[in-house]
N, CA and C of each residue as an Amber inpcrd file, in Angstrom:
protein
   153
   0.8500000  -1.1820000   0.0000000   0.0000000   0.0000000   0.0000000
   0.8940000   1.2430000   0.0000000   0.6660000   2.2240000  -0.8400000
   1.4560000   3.7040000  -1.1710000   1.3270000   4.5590000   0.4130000
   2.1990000   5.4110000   0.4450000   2.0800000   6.1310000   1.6230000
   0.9370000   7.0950000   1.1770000   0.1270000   8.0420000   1.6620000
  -0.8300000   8.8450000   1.2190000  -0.2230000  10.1860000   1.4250000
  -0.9470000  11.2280000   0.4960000   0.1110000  12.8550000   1.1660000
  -1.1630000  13.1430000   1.6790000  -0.5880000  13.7300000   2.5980000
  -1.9190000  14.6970000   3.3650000  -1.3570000  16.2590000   4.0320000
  -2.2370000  17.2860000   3.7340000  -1.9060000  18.1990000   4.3010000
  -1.8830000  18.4030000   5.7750000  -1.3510000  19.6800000   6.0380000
  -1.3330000  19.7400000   7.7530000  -1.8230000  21.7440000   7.4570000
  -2.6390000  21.7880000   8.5280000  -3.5420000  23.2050000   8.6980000
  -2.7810000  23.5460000   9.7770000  -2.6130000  25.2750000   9.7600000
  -2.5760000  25.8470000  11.2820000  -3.7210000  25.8000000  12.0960000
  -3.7700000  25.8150000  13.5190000  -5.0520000  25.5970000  13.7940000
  -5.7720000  26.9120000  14.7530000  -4.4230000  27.9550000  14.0520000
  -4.8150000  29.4940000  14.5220000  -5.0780000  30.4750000  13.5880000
  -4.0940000  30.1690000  12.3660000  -4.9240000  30.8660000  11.1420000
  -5.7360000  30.5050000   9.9220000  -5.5350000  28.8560000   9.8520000
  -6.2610000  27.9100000   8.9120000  -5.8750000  28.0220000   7.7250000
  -4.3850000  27.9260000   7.6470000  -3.3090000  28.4900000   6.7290000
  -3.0040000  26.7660000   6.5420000  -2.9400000  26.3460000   4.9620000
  -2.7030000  25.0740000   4.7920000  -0.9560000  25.3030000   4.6810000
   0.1550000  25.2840000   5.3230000   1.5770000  25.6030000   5.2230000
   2.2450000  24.7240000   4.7540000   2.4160000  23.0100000   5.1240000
   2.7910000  22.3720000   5.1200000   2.0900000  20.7440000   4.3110000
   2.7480000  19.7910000   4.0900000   2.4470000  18.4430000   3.2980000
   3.0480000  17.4220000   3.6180000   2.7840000  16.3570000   4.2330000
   3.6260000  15.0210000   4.9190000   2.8310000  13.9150000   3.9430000
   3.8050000  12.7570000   4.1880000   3.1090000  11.0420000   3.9770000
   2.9320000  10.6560000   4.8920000   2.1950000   9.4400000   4.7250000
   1.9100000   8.9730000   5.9520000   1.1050000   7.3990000   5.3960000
   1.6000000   6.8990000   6.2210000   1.3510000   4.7660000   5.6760000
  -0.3300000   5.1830000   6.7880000  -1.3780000   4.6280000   5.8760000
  -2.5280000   4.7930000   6.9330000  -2.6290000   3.6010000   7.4170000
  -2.5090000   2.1760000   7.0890000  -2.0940000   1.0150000   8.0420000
  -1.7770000   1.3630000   9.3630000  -0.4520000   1.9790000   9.7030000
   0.3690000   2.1560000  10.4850000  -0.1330000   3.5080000  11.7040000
  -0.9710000   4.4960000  11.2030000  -1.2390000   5.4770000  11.9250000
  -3.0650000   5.8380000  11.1790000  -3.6620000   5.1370000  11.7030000
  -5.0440000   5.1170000  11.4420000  -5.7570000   6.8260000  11.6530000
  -5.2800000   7.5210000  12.9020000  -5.9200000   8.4330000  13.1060000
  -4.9790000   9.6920000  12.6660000  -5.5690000  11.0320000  12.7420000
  -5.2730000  12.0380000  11.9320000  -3.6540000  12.7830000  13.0060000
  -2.7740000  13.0600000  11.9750000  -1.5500000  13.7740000  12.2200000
  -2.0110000  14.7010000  13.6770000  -0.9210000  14.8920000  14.2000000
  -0.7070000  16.5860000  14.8040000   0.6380000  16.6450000  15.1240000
   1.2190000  17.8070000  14.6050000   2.2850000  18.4370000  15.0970000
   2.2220000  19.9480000  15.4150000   3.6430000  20.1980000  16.2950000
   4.0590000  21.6400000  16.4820000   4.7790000  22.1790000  15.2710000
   4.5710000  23.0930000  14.8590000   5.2840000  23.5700000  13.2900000
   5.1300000  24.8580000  13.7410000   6.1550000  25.4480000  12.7890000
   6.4400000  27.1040000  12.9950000   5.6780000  27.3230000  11.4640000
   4.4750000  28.2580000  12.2240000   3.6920000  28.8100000  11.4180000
   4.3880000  30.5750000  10.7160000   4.7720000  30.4600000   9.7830000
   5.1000000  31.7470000   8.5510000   4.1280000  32.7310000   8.8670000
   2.7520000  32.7200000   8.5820000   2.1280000  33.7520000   9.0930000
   1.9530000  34.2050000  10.2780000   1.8710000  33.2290000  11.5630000
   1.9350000  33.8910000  12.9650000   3.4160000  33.9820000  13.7040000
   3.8780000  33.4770000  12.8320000   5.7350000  34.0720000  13.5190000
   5.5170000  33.0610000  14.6790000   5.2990000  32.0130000  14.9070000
   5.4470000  31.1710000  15.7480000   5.1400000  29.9410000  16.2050000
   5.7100000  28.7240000  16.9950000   5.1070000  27.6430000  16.9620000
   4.2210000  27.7040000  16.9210000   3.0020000  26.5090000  16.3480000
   1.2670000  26.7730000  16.6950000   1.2280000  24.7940000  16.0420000
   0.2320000  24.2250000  16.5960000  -0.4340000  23.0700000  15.9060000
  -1.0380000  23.1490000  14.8650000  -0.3500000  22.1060000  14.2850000
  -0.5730000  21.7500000  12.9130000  -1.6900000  20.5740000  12.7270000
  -2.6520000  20.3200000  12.3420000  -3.4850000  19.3340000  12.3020000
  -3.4070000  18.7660000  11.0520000  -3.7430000  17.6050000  10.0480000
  -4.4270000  16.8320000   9.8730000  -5.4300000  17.2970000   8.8560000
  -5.4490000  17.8250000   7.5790000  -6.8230000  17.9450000   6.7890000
  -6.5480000  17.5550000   5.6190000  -7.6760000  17.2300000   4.8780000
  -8.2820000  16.5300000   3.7960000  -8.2240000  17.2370000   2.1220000
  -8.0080000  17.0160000   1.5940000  -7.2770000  17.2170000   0.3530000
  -8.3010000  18.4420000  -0.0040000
């Protein structure tokens, strides 16, 4: 099975910034990371959204 791309959202300005893979076998439920958001000049969570 292919890895899938999925985006990642800020979850303060709803700024799509970033793009990861990810094996969905292996991690069934949706991403989150800390990422340095470009528009707010600072760490913020990154979630998980749908093409």
């Amino acid at each position: 099975m292919p890895r899938e791309i999925v985006i990642l959202e800020c979850t303060e300005c709803k700024r799509r910034n970033y793009t990861t893979k990810k094996e969905k076998r292996n991690t069934p439920g949706r991403l989150e990371f800390s990422k340095y958001c470009k528009f707010e000049r600072k760490h913020t969570l990154h979630k998980e959204r749908s093409k």
